[in-house]
C-alpha positions as CSV (number, residue, x, y, z in Angstrom):
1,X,-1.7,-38.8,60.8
2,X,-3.1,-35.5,61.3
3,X,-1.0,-33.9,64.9
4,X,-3.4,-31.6,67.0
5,X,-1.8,-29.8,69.7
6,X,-2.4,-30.9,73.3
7,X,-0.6,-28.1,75.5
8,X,1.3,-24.5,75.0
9,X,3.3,-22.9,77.3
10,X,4.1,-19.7,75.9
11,X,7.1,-17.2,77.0
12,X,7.6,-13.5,77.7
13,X,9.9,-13.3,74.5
14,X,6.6,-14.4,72.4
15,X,7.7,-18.1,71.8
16,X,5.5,-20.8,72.7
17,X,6.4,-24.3,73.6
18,X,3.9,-26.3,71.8
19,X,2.9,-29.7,73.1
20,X,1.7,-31.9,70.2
21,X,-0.3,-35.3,70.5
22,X,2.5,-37.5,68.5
23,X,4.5,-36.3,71.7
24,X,7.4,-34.1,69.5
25,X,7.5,-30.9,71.2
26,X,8.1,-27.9,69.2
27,X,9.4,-23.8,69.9
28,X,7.4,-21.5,67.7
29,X,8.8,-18.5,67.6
30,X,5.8,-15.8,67.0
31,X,8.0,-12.6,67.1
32,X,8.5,-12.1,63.5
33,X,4.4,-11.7,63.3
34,X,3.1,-9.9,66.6
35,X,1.9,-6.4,65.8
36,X,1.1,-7.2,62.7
37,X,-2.3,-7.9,61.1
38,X,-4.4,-10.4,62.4
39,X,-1.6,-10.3,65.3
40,X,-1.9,-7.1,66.4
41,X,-3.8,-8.0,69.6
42,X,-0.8,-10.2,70.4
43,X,1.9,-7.2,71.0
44,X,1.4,-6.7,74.7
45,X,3.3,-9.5,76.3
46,X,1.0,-9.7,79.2
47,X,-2.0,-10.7,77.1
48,X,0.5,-13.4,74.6
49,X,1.4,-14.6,77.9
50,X,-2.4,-14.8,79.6
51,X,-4.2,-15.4,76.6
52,X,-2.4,-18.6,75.1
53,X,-3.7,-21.6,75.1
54,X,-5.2,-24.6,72.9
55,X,-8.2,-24.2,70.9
56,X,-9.5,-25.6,67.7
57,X,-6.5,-27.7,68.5
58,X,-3.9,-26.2,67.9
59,X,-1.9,-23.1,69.4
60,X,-4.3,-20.3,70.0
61,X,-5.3,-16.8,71.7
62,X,-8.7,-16.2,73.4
63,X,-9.2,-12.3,72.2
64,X,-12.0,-12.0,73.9
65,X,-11.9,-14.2,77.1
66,X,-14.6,-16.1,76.4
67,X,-13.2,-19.4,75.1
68,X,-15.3,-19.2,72.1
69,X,-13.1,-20.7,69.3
70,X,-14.8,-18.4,67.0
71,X,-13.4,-15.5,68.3
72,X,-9.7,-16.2,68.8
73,X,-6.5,-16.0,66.9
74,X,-4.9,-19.5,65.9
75,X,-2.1,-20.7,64.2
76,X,-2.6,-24.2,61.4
77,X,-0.8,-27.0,63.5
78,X,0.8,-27.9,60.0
79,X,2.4,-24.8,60.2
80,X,3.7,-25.0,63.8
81,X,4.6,-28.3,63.1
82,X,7.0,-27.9,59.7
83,X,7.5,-24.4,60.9
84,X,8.7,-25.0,64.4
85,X,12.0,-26.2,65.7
86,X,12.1,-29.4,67.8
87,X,13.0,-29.8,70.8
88,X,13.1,-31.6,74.3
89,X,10.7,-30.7,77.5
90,X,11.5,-27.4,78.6
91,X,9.5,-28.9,81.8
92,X,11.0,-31.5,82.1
93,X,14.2,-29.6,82.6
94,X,12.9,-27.1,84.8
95,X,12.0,-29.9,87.3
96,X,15.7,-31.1,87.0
């Protein structure tokens, strides 16, 4: 089975809760690459923040506010997937 990601949430620490359609929820912790690269455009909190969403599906950023999946920065859902630690709904528990 091939997972594609069906929500994000991200953080203001550059983590993202990603949402996948298996229903395992995994943390992704984007720090390590923001700055850097491809990533560059993802250093500014605000925009990680504001920008994160699902495209392609999987975990994505719309650089240029257009939605175009084209133009956006995306991380393989393989990757979040192995990559990522498990975890429960962090919505869940806010509702709680």
């Amino acid at each position: 089975m091939i997972c594609s990601v069906v929500q994000v949430k991200p953080t203001n620490d550059f983590k993202v809760y990603v949402y996948f359609n298996d229903g395992k929820i995994k943390l992704y912790d984007m720090s390590p690459f923001v700055g850097k690269g491809v990533f560059k455009p993802l250093e500014s909190a605000d925009f990680f923040v504001e920008r994160c969403t699902v495209m392609n599906d999987t975990l994505a950023w719309d650089v240029t506010g257009t939605f175009d999946p084209r133009e956006c920065i995306d991380i393989a859902p393989e990757t979040i997937y192995a990559d990522g630690i498990e975890i429960t709904d962090p919505l869940a528990q806010e509702v709680a």
